[in-house]
C-alpha positions as CSV (number, residue, x, y, z in Angstrom):
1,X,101.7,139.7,91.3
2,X,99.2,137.2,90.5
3,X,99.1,135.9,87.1
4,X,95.8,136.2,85.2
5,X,94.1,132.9,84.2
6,X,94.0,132.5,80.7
7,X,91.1,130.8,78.6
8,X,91.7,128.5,75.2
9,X,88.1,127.7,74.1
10,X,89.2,125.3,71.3
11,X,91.6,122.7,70.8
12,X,94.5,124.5,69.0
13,X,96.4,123.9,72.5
14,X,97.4,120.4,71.2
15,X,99.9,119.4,69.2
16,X,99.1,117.1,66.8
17,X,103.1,115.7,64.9
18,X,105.3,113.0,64.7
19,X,107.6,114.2,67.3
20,X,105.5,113.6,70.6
21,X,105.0,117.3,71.6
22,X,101.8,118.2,73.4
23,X,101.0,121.6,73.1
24,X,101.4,123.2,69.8
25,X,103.0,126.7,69.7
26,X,101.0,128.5,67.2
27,X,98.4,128.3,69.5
28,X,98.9,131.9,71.1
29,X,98.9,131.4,74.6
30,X,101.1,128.8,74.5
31,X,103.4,130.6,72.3
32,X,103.3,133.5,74.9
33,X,104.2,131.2,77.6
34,X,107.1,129.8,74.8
35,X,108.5,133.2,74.8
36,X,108.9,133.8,78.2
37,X,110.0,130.6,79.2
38,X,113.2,131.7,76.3
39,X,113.6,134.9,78.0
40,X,113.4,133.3,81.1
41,X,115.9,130.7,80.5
42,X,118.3,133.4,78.5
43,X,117.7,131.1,75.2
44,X,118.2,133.2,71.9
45,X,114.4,133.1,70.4
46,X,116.1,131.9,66.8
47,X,117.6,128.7,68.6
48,X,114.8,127.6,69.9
49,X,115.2,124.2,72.7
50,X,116.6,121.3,72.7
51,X,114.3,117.8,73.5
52,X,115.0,118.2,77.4
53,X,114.0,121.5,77.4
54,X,111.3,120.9,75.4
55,X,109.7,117.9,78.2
56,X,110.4,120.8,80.8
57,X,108.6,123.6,79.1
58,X,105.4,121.0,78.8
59,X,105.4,120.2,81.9
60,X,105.5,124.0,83.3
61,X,102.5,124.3,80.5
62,X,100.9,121.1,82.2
63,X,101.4,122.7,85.7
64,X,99.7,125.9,85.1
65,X,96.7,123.9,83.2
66,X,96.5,121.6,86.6
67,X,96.6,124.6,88.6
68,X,93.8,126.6,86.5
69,X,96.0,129.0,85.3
70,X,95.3,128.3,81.7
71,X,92.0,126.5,81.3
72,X,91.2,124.8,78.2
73,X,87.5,124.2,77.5
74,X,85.8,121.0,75.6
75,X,87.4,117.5,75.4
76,X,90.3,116.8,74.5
77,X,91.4,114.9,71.0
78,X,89.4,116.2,67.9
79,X,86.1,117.7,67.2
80,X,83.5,115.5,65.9
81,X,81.6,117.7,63.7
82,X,77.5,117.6,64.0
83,X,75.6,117.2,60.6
84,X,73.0,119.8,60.3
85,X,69.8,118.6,59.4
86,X,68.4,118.9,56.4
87,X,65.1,121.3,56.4
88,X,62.2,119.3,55.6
């Protein structure tokens, strides 16, 4: 069964903390991936992983992103936000 490829139009994907963490789960595609990687590794959902697990699970997310599986639209980093004009 082929797995669908899944769209993130902003920039939720990316984790943004103090810890070095890519992808942020509370973005809800990655979270789904998040769950399924604990099911799939038998890892209670309320433990949650360790740092090596962690790297691993980014890099599967990284994998599926390089092999357009989940593409992520716009640049990367931040939004700059446009100024509207004023009406003259």
């Amino acid at each position: 069964m082929q797995e669908q490829t899944k769209y993130i139009t902003d920039q939720t994907i990316y984790a943004s903390c103090k810890y070095g963490y890519v992808f942020s789960l509370s973005n809800p595609i990655v979270h789904l991936h998040y769950r399924e990687y604990l099911d799939r590794k038998g890892i209670p959902k309320h433990i949650g992983l360790t740092d090596a697990q962690r790297k691993n699970f980014e890099a599967e997310i990284q994998f599926k992103i390089n092999k357009g599986e989940i593409i992520v639209r716009g640049e990367c980093g931040s939004y700059v936000r446009k100024k509207r004009r004023k009406p003259e």
